[in-house]
Every structure is written in C-alpha cells, then in structure tokens.
C-alpha positions in Angstrom: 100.8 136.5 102.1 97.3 137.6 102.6 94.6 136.9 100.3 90.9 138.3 100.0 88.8 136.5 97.0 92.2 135.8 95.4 92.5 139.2 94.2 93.9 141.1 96.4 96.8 140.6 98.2 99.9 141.6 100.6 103.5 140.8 99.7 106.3 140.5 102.1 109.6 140.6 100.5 112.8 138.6 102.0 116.3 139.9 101.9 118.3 139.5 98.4 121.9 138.9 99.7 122.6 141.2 96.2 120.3 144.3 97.2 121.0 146.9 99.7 117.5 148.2 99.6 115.1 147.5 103.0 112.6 144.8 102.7 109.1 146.1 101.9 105.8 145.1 101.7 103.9 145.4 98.6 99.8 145.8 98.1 98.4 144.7 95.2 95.1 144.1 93.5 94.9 142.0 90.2 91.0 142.7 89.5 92.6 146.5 89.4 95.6 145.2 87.6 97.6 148.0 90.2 100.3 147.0 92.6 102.2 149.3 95.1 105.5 149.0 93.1 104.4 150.7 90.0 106.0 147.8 87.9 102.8 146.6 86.7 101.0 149.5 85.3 103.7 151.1 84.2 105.0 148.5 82.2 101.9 146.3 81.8 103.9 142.8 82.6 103.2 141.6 86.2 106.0 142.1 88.2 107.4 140.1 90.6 104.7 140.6 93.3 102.0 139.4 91.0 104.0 136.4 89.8 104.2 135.3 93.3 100.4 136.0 94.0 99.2 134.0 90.4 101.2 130.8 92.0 99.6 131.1 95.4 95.9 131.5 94.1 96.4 129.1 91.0 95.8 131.6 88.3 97.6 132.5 85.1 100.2 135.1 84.7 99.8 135.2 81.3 96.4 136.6 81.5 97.9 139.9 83.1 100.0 140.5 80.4 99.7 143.5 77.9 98.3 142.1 74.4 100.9 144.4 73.2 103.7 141.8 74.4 101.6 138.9 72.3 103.3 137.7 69.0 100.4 138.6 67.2 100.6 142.1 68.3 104.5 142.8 67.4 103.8 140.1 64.0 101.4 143.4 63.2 104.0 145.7 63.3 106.5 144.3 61.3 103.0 143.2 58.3 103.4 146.5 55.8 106.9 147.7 54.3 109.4 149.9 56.0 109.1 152.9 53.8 112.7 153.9 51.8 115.0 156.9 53.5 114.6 159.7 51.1 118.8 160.7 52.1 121.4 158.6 52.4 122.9 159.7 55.2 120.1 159.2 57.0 
C-alpha cells in the first residue's frame, strides 16, 4: 500500500482461496470519497479497499459512511404514520 497525505492510496489485493477472479489493484482517494471499484460511491459505505486504507492511516471508517445509514436517519423514516390501504387486496 502506497500512501500520499493519507488520502490517497493504492490497494493490492491477495488471492481469496473462494474467488476465481484475478487479483487487482485498486486506486482510491478518500478526500474524493471515489475508489476504482465503484463500491464506495455507489453504495456510499466504504468498501473493502477503504476499510483497509482507514486502518493503515489511523482514521475512522465511520466518518465515510452515508448519514443515510445513521440510526437517526432511518429513526426519521419510520417518525409519521404509515397511511391506511384504501383496498384490501392491496
């Protein structure tokens, strides 16, 4: 693993005796929250290249997460009523 100002950073996988897929290296940037899997901006959790990087540079994972993942943020959903199905066979 490479790092430059603990932001950016290379990623060298090892073989997974349970994947068939060729080992890769991964690019990834956390000031630009974008890594060269995809994983992370599409799904806004850090994916396994990131978790790897926060443990090498000391920083928190959690801080990369969506606030859409937070309790507070799903607590929000569920606050107001489910409105009543108009048919029953809905």
């Amino acid at each position: 693993m490479k790092v430059g100002r603990n932001t950016r950073f290379l990623v060298k996988e090892r073989q997974n005796p349970r994947e068939v897929r060729p080992l890769c290296r991964f690019a990834f940037r956390l000031d630009e929250l974008w890594c060269d899997c995809g994983k992370f901006q599409k799904l806004h959790l850090p994916c396994s290249h990131v978790l790897v990087a926060c443990k090498y540079a000391h920083h928190d994972f959690a801080r990369y997460i969506s606030h859409v993942y937070t309790l507070q943020h799903v607590f929000h959903v569920y606050e107001r009523l489910f409105g009543e199905l108009i048919n029953e066979e809905y």
